[in-house]
N, CA and C of each residue as an Amber inpcrd file, in Angstrom:
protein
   312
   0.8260000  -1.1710000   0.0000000   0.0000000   0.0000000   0.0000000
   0.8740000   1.2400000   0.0000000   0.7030000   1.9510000  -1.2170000
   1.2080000   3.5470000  -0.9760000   1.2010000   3.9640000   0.0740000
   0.5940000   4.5170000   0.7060000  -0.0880000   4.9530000   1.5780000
   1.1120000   5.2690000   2.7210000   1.7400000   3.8070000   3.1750000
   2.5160000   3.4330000   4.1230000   3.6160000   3.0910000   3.8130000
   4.1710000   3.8200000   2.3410000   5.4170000   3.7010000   1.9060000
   6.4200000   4.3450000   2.7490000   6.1390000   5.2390000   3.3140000
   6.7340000   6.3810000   3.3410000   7.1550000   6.2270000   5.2490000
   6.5710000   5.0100000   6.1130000   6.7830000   4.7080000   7.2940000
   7.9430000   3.6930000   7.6360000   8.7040000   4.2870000   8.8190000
  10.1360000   3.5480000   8.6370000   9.6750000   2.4710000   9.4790000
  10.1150000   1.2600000   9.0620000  10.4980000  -0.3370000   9.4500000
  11.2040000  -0.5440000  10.4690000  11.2690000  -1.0620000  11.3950000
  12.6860000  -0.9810000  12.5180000  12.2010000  -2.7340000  12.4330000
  13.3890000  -3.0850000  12.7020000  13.5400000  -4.2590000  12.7440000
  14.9950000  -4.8960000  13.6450000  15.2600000  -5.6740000  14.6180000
  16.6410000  -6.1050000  15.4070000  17.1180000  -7.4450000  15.2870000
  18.3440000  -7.5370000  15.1160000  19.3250000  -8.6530000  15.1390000
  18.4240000  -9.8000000  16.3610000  18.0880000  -9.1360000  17.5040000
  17.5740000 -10.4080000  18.4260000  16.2840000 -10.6680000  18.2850000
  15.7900000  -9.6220000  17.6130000  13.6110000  -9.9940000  17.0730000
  13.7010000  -9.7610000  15.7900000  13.4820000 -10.7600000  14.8540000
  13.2530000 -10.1010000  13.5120000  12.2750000 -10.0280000  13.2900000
  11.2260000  -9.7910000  14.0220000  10.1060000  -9.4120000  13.6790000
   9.9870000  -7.8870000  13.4420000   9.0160000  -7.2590000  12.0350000
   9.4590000  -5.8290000  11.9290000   8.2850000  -5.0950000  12.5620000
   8.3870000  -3.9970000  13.3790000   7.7450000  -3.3310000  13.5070000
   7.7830000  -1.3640000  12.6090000   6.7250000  -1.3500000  12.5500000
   6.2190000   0.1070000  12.2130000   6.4330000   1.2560000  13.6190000
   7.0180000   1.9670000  13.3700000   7.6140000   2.8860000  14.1700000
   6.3770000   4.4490000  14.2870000   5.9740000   4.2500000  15.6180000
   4.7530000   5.3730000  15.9310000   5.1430000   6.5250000  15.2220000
   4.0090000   7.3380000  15.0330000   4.0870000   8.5510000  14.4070000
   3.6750000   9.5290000  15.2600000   3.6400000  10.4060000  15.4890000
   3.5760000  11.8710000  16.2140000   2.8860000  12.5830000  15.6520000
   1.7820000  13.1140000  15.9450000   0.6420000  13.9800000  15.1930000
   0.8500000  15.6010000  15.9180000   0.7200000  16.6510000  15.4420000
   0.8220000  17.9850000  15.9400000  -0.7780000  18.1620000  16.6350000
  -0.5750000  19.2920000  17.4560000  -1.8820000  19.2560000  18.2720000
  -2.4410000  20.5320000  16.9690000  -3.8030000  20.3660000  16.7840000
  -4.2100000  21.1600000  15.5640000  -5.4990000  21.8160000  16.1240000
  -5.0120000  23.3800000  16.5340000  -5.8030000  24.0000000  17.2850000
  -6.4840000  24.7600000  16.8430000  -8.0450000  25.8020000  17.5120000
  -8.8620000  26.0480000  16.8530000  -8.7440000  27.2490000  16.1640000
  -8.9230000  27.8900000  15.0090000  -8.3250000  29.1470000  14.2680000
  -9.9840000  29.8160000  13.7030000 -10.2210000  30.8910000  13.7600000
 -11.2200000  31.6700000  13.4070000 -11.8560000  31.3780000  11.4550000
 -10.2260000  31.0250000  11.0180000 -10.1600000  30.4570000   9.3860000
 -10.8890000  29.1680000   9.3890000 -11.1570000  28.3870000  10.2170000
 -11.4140000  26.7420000  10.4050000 -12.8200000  27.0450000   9.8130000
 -13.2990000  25.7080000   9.3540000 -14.6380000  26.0060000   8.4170000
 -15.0970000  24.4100000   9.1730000 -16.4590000  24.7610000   9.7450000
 -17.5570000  23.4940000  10.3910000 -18.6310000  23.2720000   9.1730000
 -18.7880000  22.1380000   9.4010000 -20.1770000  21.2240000   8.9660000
 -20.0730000  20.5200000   9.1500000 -21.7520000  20.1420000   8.8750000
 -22.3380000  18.9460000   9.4000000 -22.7480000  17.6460000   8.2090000
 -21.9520000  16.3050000   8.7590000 -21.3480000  15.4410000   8.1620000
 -22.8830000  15.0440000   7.9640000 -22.4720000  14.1980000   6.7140000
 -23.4880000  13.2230000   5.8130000 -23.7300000  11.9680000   5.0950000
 -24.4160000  12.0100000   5.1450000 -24.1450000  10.2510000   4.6930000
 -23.1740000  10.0300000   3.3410000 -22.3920000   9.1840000   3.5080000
 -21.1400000   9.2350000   2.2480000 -19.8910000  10.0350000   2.5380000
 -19.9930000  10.9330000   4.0680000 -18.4350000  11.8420000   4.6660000
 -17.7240000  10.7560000   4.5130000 -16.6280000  10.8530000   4.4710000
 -15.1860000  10.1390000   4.5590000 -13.9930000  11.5910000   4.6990000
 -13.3640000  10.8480000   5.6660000 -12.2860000  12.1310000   5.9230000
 -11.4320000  11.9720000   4.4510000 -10.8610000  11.0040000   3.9620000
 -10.1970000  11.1990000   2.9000000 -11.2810000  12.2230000   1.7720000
 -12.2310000  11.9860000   1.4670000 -13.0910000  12.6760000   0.5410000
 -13.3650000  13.9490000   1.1340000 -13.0590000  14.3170000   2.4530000
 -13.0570000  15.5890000   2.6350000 -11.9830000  16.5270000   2.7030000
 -10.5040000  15.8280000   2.7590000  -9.7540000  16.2230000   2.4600000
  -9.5320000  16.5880000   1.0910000  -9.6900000  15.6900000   0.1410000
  -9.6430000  15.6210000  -1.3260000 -10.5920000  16.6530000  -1.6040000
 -11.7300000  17.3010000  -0.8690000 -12.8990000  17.9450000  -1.2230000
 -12.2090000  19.7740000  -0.7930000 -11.9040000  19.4380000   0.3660000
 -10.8500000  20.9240000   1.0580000  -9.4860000  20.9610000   0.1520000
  -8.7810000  20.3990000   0.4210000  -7.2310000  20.2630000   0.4560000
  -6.6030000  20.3310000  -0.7330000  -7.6720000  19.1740000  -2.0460000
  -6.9340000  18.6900000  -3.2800000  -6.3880000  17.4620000  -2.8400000
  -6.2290000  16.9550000  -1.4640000  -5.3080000  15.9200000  -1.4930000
  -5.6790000  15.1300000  -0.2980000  -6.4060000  13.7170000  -0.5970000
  -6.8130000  12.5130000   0.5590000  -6.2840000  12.5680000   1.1080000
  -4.5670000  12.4320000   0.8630000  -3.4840000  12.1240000   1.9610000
  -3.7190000  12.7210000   3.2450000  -4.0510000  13.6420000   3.3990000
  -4.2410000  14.6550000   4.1130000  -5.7830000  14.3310000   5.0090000
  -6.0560000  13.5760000   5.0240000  -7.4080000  12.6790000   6.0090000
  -6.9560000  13.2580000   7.1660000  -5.7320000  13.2090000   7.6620000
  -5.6920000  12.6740000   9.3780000  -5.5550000  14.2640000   9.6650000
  -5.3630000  14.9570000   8.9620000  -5.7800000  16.1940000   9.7000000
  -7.0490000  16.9100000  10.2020000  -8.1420000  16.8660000   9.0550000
  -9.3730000  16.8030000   9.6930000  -9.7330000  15.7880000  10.7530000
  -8.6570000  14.8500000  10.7040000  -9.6880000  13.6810000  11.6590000
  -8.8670000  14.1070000  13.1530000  -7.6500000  14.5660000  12.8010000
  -7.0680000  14.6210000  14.2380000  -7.6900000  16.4960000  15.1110000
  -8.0910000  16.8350000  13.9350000  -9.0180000  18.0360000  14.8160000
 -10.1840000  17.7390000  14.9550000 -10.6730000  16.6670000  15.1810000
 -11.9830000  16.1360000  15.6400000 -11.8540000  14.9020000  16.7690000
 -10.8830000  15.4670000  17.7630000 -11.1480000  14.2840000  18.6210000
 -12.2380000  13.6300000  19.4860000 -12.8600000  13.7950000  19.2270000
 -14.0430000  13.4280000  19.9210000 -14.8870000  12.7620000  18.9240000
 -14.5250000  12.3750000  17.2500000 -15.3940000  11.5890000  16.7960000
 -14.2890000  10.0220000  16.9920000 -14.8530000   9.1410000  16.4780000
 -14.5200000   7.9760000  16.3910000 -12.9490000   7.8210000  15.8280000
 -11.6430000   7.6040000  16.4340000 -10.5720000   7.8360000  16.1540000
 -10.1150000   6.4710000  15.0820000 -10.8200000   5.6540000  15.2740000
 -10.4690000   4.4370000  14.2200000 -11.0560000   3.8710000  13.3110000
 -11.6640000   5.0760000  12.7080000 -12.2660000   5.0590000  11.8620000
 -12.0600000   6.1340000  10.7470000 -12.0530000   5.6610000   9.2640000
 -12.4060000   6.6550000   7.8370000 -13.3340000   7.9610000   8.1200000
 -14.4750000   7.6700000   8.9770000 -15.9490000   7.9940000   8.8130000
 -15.7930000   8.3730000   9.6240000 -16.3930000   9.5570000   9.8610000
 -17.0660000  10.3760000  10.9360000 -18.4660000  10.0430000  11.2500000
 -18.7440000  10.3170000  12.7050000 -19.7390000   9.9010000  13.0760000
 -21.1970000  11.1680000  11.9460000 -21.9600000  10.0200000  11.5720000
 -23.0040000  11.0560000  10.5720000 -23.7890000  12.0070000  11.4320000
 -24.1560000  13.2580000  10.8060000 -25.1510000  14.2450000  11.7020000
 -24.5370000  14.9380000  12.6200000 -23.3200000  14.6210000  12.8730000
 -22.6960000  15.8250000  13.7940000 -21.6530000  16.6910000  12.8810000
 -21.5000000  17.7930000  13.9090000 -20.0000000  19.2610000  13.4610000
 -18.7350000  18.5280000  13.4410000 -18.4170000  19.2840000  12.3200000
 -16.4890000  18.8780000  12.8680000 -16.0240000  20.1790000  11.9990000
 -14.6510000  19.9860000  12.6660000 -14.1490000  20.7780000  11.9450000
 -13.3710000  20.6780000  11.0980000 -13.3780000  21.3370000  10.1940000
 -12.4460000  21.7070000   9.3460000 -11.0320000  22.7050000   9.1890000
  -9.9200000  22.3190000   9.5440000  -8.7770000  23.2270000   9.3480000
  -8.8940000  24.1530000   8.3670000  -8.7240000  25.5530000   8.4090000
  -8.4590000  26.0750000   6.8320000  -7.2860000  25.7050000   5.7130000
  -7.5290000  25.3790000   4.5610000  -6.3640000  25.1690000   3.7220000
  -5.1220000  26.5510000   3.9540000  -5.0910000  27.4400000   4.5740000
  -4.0410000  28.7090000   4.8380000  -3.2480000  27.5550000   5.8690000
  -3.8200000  26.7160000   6.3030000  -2.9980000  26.4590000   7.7020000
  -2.5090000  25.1840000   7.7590000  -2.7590000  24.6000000   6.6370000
  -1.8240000  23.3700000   5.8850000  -0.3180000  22.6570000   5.9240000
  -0.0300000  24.0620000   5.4040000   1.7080000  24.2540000   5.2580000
   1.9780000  24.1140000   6.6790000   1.1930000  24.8780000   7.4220000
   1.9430000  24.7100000   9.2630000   1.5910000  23.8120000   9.2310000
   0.8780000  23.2370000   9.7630000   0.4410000  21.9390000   9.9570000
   1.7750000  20.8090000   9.5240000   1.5760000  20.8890000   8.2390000
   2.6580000  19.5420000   8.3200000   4.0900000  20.3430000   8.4980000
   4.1980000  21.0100000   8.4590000   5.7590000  21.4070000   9.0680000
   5.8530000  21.0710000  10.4460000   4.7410000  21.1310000  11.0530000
   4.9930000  20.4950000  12.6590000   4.9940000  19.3480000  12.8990000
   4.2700000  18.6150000  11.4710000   4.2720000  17.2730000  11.7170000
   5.5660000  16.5410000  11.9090000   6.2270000  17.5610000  10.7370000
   7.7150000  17.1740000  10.4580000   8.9360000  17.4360000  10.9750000
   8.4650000  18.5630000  11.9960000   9.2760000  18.4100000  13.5410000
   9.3660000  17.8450000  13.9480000   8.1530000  17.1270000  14.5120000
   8.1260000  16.2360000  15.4120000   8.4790000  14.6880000  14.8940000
   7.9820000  14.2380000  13.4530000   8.7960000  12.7760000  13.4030000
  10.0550000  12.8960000  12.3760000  10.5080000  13.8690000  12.7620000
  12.3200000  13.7800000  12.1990000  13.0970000  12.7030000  11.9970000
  12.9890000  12.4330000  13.6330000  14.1610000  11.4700000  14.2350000
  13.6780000  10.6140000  14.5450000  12.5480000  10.2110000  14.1360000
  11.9220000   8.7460000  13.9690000  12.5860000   7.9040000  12.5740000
């Protein structure tokens, strides 16, 4: 999967079993630019990213400024608010992401 190309492998001489190495999400706080609505049948965070952004990849940002919907999940819970990051606040966004898993 694409998707998870891009996640480093760690793997040791005494376990060769490989593990996927955690990722670090930036805390994505509330901005006056942020744009709400109310989800519908067929939301998918990737399709709302792709719908905001231009770009699915970009799912876990709407989903990680919605903590309070269902965290293991595509889908947002239907009929409720969430928010939406503004696309101005993108570029920060993953630049912090990319602070933080550097040295991962």
């Amino acid at each position: 999967m694409a998707r998870y190309s891009s996640i480093r492998v760690v793997s040791t001489t005494e376990n060769t079993k490989r593990r996927y190495v955690n990722l670090k999400y930036p805390e994505i706080t509330v901005d006056f630019a942020d744009i709400y609505v109310y989800t519908t049948r067929g939301d998918r965070y990737d399709l709302l990213a792709q719908a905001y952004y231009s770009d699915s990849s970009l799912w876990w940002i709407i989903s990680r400024a919605n903590p309070l919907q269902t965290s293991d999940s595509l889908i947002p819970n239907l009929g409720e608010q969430i928010r939406i990051p503004a696309s101005s606040r993108v570029s920060i966004i993953l630049s912090q992401y990319d602070d933080l898993n550097q040295n991962i």
